[in-house]
C-alpha positions as CSV (number, residue, x, y, z in Angstrom):
1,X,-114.1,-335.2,163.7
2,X,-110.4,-336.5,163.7
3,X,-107.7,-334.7,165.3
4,X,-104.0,-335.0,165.5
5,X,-101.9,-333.7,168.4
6,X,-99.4,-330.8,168.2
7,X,-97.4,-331.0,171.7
8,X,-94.6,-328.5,172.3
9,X,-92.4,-329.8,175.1
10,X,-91.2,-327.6,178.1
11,X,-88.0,-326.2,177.6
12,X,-85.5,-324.8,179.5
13,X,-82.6,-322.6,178.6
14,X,-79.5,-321.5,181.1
15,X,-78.1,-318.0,180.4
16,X,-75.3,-316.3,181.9
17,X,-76.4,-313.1,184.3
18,X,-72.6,-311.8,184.0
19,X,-73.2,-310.6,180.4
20,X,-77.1,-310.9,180.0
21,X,-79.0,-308.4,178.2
22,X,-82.7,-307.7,177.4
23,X,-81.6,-308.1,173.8
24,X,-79.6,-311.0,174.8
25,X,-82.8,-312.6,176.1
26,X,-85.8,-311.5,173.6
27,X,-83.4,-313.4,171.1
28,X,-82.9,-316.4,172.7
29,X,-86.1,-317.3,173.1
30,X,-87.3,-316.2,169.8
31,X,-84.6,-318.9,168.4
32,X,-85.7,-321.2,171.0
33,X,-89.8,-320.5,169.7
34,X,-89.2,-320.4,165.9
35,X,-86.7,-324.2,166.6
36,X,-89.7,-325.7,169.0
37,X,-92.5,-324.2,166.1
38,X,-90.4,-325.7,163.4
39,X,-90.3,-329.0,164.7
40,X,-93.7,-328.9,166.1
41,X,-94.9,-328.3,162.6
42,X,-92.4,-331.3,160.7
43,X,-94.3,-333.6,163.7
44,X,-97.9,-332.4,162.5
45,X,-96.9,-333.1,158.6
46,X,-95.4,-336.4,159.6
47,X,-98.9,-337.5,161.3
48,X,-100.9,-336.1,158.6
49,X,-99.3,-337.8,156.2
50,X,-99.4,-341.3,158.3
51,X,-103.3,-341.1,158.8
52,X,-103.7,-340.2,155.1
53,X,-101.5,-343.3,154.2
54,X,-103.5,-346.0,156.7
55,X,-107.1,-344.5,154.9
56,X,-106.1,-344.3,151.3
57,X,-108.5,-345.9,149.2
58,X,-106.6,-349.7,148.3
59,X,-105.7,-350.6,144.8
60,X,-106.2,-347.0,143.7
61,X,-102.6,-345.5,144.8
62,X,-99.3,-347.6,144.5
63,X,-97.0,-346.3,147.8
64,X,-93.5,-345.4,146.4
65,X,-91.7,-344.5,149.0
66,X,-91.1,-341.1,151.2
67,X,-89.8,-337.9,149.4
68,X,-88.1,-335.2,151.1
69,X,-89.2,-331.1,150.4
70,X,-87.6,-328.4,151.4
71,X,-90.1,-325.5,153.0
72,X,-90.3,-322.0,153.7
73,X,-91.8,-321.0,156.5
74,X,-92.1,-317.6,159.0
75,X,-90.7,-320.1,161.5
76,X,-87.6,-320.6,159.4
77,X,-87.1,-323.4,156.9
78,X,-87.8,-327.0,157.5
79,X,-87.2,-330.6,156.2
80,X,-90.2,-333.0,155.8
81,X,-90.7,-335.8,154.4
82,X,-94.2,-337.1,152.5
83,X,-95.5,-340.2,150.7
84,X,-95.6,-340.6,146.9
85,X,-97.9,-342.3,145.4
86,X,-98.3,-343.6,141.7
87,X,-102.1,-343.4,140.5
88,X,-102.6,-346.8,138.6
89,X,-105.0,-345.0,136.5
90,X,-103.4,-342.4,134.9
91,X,-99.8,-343.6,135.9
92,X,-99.0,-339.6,137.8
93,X,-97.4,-338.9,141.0
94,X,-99.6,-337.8,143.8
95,X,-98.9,-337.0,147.0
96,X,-101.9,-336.7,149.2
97,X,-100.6,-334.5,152.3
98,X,-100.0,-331.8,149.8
99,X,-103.1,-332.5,148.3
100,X,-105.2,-332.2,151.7
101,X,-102.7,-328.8,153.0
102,X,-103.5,-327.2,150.0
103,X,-100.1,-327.0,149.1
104,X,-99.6,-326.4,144.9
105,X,-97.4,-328.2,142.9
106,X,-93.5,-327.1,143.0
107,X,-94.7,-324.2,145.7
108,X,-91.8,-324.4,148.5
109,X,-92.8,-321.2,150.2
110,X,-95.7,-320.8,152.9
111,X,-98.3,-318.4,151.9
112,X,-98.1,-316.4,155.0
113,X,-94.2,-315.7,154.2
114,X,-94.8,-314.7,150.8
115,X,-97.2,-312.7,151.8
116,X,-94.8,-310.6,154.4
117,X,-92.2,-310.8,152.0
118,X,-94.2,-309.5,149.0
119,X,-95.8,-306.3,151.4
120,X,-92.5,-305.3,152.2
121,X,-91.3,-305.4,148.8
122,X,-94.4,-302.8,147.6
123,X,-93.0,-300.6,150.2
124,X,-89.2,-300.9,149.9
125,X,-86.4,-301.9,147.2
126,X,-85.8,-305.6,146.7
127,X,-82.8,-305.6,148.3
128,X,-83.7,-303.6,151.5
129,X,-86.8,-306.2,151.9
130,X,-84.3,-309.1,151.9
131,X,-82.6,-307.5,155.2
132,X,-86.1,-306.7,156.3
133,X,-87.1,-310.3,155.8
134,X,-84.3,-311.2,157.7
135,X,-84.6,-309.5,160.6
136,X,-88.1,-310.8,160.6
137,X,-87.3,-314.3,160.6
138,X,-83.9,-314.6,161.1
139,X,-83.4,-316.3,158.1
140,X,-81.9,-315.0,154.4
141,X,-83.2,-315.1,151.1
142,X,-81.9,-313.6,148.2
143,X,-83.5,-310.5,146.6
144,X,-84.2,-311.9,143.2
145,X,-86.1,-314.7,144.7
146,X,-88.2,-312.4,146.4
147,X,-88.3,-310.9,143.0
148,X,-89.8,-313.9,141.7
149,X,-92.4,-314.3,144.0
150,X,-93.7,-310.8,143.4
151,X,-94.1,-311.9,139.5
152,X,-95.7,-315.3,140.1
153,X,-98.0,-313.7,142.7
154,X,-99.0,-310.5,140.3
155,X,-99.4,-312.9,137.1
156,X,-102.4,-314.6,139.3
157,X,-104.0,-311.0,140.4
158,X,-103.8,-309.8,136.5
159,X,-105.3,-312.7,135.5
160,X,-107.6,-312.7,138.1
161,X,-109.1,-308.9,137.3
162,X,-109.4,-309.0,134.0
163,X,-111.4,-312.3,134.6
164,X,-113.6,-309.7,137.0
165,X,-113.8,-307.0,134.2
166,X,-114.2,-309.3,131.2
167,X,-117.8,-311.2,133.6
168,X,-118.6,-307.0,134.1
169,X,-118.3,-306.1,130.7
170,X,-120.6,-309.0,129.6
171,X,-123.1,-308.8,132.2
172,X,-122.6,-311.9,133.8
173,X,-121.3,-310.9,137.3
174,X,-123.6,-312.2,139.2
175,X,-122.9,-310.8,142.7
176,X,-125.4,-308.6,143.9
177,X,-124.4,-305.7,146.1
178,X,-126.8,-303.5,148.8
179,X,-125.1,-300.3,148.1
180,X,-126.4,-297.0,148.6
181,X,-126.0,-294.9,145.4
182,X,-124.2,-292.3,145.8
183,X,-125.4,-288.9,144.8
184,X,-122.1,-287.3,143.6
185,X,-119.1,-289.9,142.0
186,X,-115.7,-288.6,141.0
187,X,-113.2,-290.4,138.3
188,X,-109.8,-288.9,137.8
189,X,-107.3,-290.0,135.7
190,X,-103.1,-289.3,134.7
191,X,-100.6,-290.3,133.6
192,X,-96.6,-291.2,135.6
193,X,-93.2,-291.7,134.0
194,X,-90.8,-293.8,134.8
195,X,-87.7,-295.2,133.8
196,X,-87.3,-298.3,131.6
197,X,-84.5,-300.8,132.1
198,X,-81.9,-300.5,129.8
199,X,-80.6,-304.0,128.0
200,X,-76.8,-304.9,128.2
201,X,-75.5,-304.2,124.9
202,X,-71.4,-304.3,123.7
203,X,-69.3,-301.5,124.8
204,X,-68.6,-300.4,121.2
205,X,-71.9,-299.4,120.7
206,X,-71.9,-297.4,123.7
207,X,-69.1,-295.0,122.2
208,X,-70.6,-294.7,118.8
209,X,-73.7,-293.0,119.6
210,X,-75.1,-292.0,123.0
211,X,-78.4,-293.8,124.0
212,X,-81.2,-291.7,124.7
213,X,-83.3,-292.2,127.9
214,X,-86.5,-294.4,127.6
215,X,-89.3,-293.7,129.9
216,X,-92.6,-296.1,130.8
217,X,-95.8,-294.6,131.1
218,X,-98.3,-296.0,133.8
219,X,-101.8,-294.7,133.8
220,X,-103.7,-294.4,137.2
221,X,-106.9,-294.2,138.1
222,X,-108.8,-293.5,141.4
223,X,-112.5,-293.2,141.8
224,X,-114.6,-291.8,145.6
225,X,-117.8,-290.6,146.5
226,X,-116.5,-287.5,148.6
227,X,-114.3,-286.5,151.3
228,X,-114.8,-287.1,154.9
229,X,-112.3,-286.3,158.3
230,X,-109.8,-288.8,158.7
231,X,-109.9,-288.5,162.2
232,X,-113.0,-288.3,164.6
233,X,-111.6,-285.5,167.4
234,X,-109.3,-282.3,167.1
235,X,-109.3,-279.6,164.3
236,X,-110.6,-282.3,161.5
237,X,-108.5,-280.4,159.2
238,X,-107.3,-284.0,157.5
239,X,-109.4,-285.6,154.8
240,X,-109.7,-288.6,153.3
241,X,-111.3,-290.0,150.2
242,X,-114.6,-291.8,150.6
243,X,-115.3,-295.6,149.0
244,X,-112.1,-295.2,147.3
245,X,-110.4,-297.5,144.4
246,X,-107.7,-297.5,142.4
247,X,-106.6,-298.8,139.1
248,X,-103.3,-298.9,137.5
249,X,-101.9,-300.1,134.1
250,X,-99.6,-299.7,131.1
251,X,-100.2,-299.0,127.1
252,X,-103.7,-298.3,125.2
253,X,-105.2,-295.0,126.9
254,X,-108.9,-295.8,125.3
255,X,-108.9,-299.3,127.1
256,X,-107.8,-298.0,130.3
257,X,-110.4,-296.1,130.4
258,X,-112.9,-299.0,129.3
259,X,-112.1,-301.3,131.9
260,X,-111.7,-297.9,134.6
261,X,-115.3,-297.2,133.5
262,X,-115.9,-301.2,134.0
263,X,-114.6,-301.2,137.4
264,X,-116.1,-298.2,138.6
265,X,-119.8,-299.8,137.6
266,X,-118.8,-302.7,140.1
267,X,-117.3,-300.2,143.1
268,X,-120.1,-297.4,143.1
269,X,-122.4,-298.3,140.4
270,X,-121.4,-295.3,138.4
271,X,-124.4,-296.2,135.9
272,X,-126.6,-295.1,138.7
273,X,-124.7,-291.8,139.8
274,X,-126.8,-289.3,138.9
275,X,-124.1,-286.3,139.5
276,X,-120.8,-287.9,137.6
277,X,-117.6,-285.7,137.1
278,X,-114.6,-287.3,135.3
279,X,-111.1,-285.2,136.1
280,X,-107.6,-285.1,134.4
281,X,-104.8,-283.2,133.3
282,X,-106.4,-282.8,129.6
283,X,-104.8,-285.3,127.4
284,X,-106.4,-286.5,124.4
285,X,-107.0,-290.1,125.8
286,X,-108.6,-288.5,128.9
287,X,-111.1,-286.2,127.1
288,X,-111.8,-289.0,124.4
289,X,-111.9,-291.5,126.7
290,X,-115.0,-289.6,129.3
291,X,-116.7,-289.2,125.5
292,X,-117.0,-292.8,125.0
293,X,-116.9,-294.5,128.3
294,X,-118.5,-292.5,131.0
295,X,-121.8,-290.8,129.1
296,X,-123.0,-287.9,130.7
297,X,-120.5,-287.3,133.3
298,X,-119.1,-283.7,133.5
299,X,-115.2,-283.2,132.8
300,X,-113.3,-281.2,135.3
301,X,-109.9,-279.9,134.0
302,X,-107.4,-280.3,136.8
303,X,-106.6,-276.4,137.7
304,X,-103.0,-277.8,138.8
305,X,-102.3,-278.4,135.3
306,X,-104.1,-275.7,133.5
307,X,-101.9,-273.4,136.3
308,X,-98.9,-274.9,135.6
309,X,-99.1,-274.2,131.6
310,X,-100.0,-271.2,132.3
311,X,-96.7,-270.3,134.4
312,X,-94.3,-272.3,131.9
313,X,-95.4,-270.4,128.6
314,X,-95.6,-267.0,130.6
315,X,-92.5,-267.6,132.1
316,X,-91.2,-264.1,131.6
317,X,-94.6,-262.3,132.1
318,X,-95.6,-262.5,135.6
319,X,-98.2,-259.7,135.0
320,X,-99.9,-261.6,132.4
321,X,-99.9,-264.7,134.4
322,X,-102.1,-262.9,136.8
323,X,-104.6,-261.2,134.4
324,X,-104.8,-264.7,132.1
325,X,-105.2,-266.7,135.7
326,X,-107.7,-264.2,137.1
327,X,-109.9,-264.1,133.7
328,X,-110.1,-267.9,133.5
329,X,-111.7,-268.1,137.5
330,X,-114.2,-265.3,136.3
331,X,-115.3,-267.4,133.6
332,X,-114.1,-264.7,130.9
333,X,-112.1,-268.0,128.7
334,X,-112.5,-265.5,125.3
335,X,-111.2,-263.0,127.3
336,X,-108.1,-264.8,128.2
337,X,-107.6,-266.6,124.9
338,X,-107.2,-262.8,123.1
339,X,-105.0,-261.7,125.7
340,X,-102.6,-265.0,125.0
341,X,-103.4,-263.7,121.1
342,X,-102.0,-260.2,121.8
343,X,-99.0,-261.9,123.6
344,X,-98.3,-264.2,120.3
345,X,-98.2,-261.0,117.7
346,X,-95.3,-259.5,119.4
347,X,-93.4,-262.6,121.0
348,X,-90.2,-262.4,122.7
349,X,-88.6,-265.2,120.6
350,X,-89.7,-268.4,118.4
351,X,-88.9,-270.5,121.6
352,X,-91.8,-268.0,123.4
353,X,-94.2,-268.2,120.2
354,X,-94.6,-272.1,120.2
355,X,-95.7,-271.9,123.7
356,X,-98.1,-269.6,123.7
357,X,-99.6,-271.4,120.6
358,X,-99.2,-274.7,122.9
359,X,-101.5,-272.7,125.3
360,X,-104.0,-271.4,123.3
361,X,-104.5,-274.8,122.1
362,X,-104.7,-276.3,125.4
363,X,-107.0,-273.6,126.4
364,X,-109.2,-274.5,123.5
365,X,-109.5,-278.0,123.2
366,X,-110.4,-278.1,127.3
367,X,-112.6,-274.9,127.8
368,X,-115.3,-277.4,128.7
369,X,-113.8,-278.6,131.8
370,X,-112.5,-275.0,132.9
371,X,-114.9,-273.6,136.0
372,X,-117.7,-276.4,134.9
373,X,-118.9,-276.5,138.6
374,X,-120.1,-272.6,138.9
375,X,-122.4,-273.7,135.8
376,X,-124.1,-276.7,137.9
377,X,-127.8,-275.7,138.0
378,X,-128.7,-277.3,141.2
379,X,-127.4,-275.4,143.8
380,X,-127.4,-278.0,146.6
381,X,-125.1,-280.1,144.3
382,X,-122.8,-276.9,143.4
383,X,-122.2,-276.4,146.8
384,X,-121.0,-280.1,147.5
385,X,-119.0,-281.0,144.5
386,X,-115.2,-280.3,145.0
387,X,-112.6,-280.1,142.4
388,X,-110.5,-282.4,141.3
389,X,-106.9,-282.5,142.5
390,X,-106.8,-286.1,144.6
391,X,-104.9,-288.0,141.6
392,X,-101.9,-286.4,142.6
393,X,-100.7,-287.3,146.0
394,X,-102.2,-290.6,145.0
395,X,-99.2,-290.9,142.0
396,X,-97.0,-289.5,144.9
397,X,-97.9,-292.7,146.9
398,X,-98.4,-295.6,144.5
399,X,-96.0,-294.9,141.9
400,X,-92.9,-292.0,142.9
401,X,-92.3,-292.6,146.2
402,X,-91.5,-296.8,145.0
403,X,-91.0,-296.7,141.3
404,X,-89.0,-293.3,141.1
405,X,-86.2,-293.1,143.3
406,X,-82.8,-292.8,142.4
407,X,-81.2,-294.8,140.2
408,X,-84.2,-296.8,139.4
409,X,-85.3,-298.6,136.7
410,X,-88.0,-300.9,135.7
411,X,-88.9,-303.6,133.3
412,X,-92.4,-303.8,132.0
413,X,-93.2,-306.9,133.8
414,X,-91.8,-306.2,137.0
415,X,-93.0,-302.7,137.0
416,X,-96.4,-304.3,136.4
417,X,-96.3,-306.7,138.5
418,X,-95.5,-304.6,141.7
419,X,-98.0,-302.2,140.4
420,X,-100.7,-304.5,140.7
421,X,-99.3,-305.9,144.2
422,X,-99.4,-301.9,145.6
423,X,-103.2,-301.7,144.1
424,X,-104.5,-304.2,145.7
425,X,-102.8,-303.2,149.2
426,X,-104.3,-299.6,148.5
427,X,-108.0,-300.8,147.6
428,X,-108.4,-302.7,150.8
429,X,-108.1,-306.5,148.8
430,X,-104.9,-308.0,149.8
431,X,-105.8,-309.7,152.7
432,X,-108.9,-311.1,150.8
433,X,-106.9,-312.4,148.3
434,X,-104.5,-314.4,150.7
435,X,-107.4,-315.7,152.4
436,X,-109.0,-317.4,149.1
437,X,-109.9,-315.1,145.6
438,X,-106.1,-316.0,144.8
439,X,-107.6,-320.2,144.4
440,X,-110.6,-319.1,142.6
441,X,-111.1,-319.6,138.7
442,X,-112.5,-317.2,136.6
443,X,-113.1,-318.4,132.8
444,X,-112.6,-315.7,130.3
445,X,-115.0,-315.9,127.5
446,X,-113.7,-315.0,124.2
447,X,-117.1,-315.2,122.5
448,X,-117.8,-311.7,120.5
449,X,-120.0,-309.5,122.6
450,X,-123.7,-309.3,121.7
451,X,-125.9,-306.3,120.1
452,X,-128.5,-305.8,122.4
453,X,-131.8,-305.6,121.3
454,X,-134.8,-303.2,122.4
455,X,-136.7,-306.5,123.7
456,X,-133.8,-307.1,125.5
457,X,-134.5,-303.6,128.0
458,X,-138.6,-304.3,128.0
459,X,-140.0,-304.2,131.4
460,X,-142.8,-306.8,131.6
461,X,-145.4,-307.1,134.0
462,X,-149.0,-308.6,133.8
463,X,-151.7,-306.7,132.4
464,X,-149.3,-304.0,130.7
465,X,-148.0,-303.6,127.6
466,X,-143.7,-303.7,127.2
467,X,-142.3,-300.7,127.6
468,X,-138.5,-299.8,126.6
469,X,-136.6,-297.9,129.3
470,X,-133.8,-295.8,128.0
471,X,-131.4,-293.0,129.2
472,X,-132.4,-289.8,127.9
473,X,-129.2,-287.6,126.9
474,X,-130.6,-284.3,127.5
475,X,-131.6,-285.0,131.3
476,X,-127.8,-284.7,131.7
477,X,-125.0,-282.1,130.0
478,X,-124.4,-278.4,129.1
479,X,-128.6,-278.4,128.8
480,X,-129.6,-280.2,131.5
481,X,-130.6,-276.6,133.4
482,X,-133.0,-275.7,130.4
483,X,-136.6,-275.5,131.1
484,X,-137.2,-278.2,128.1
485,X,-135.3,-280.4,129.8
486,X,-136.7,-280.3,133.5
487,X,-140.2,-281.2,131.5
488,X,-138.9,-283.9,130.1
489,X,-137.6,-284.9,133.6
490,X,-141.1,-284.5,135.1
491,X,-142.1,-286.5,132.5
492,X,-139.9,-288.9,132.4
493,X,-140.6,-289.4,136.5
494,X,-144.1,-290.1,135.8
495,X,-145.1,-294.1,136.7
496,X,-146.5,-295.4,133.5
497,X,-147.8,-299.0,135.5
498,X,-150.0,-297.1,137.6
């Protein structure tokens, strides 16, 4: 195998002891490391870049001289200077040391400093990751191009997952996983405001009429199998989520929960989970969303919520509060509904009216996900399931602690973009994408999807006759505890190829 080199010469610095400081020294010789490194790594490109000229293939590649490229690096930036090369077949520049580096066309950043800088901007405002950045390396780089590589690097990982949902959606993912199915799976779901940038528009328009505020609205996701300690010794009060994911994005509520159903097949395959329960703050594209994408999982209204409706419309009846809150934990929903009915005969104003109609609405159209696990009929699986409730200090992480501080505000794509950057970091996949899913291709295929036919679920084997295997409903839902249905689950557990 062919080598090249890399020799870093001894060095030797002189410093004063009459004002010396530990400071004094840890920065000299990080100056004196990141000058030797940067040099070190101009002499390794220049030998490259000489053995790829001696073995080019001849009368393939026309030499046109040297070029010189200006790099960013966590050493600092550099100078180098490469061969060009004029392919007498197709008449294009090539240069062959950025072709064997891996280096992409127009990129004059190193992926391990975009990477740094790109963390720290997830974490921090653009402009406090350029002092960050610089204190780092030592050298400055404006906010807005840090900006930029935050957009160029998101517009590769959307592309890249809806690639990974589209190959899901169609069957075609071909990688096969050894995971244990879990027993119990939990999906919960809401929804996060934030501010949306505001265009620069004439002064005079200002004065004539005042602007309302305009808000964007990012749905998140998260999906676990259970809780577990976080850490191994002391009181193990602390919990964390197990085999968690997350999912964020922006607009149509019915396909984020298509592709959060999609993705949740390729974490924990959900369509296995026998014990599924889907959690959110009841919004219509939450509770339409579980009907048509996650069949047979069990809705659990978030009890935050419900709670915090109940105080806002009772706001001047703290008596009522208690007996409405105590009813709905004793299961007595009618019960609570005719108490709200009492309070909206004789209501302290209009203002009071509207929201106790609000209430009993919201009551209504969610009774099914109110206290659903005391009607699990399995009483090993009552006793493990927990409520929902995680989605929250997960939007307190993700979204408000970067997207809502003050005097922020966003615009769709950068929102997005940094979004996407802070999921990846959460789910445990940024490092994997630096180290190569960011320089593989997925093709989308816009072909319409196929109706799947019966032959298409027949299990065959030799000497038997097809046989199509379906889900049936009953086995899970509101009946699933009737004795009909546990005969039909004996049944349907008997070995028909025997």
């Amino acid at each position: 195998m062919e080598t090249i080199a890399i020799t870093f010469p001894q060095v030797k610095v002189n410093l004063g002891l009459e004002n010396a400081t530990f400071d004094t020294i840890e920065n000299t010789v990080f100056e004196t490391v990141q000058h030797i490194g940067r040099k070190a790594i101009e002499k390794a490109l220049f030998d490259i870049d000489t053995i790829l000229k001696e073995k080019r293939p001849k009368g393939v590649l026309e030499n046109t001289g040297k070029r010189e490229k200006y790099f960013l690096t966590r050493l600092g930036d550099i100078r180098y200077k490469r061969s060009r090369y004029r392919d007498k077949a197709t008449g294009k520049p090539r240069y062959l040391l950025e072709e064997k580096l891996g280096i992409a066309k127009n990129q004059r950043i190193s992926l391990s400093r975009a990477k740094i800088e790109i963390s720290i901007a997830s974490m921090v405002p653009y402009r406090e990751t350029k002092r960050v950045s610089e204190l780092l390396t030592g050298y400055r780089r404006s906010h807005e191009s840090i900006r930029q590589s935050v957009l160029k690097e998101a517009k590769k990982i959307i592309a890249y997952q809806e690639g990974a949902i589209n190959k899901i959606k169609r069957l075609e993912d071909e990688e096969e996983s050894e995971r244990i199915i879990p027993e119990i799976a939990y999906i919960e779901t809401d929804e996060a405001y934030i501010r949306l940038q505001r265009r620069k528009k004439r002064k005079k328009q200002v004065r004539q009429r005042k602007r309302k505020r305009r808000s964007l609205a990012i749905k998140m996701g998260i999906g676990y199998t259970g809780r577990e300690s976080r850490y191994g010794s002391g009181r193990k009060i602390a919990q964390r989520l197990t085999e968690k994911f997350v999912y964020v994005s922006m607009g149509n509520g019915r396909r984020f929960m298509e592709n959060l159903s999609l993705i949740a097949e390729k974490k924990v395959t959900l369509s296995a989970v026998k014990n599924i329960f889907v959690g959110g703050d009841g919004d219509q594209w939450i509770t339409r969303g579980i009907e048509d994408f996650f069949p047979g999982a069990k809705y659990l209204l978030c009890l935050f919520h419900l709670y915090r409706n109940i105080k806002r419309a009772l706001c001047y009846r703290k008596d009522e509060q208690k007996i409405v809150k105590r009813l709905i934990r004793d299961d007595k929903i009618d019960e609570a509904l005719s108490v709200i009915e009492e309070m909206m005969s004789n209501p302290r104003d209009e203002k009071e009216k509207e929201a106790l109609e609000g209430l009993c609405y919201y009551i209504r159209e969610n009774r099914r996900g109110i206290n659903v696990i005391q009607h699990i009929a399995e009483k090993e699986i009552r006793e493990k399931v927990k409520g929902a409730g995680a989605i929250e200090p997960n939007i307190d992480k993700i979204i408000a602690h970067r997207f809502k501080k003050r005097g922020m505000s966003w615009s769709v794509r950068g929102a997005l973009s940094l979004l996407k950057v802070k999921e990846s970091i959460v789910n445990g996949e940024w490092e994997e994408w630096w180290d190569g899913k960011r320089d593989e291709k997925i093709d989308i295929n816009l072909e319409p999807l196929k109706r799947l036919s019966a032959k298409d679920f027949w299990k065959k084997e030799k000497g038997t006759v097809p046989l199509v295997e379906a889900t049936i409903p009953a086995l899970r839902g509101p009946d699933q505890g009737e004795p009909w249905v546990k005969v039909l689950r004996e049944l349907q557990s008997i070995d028909y190829y025997k």
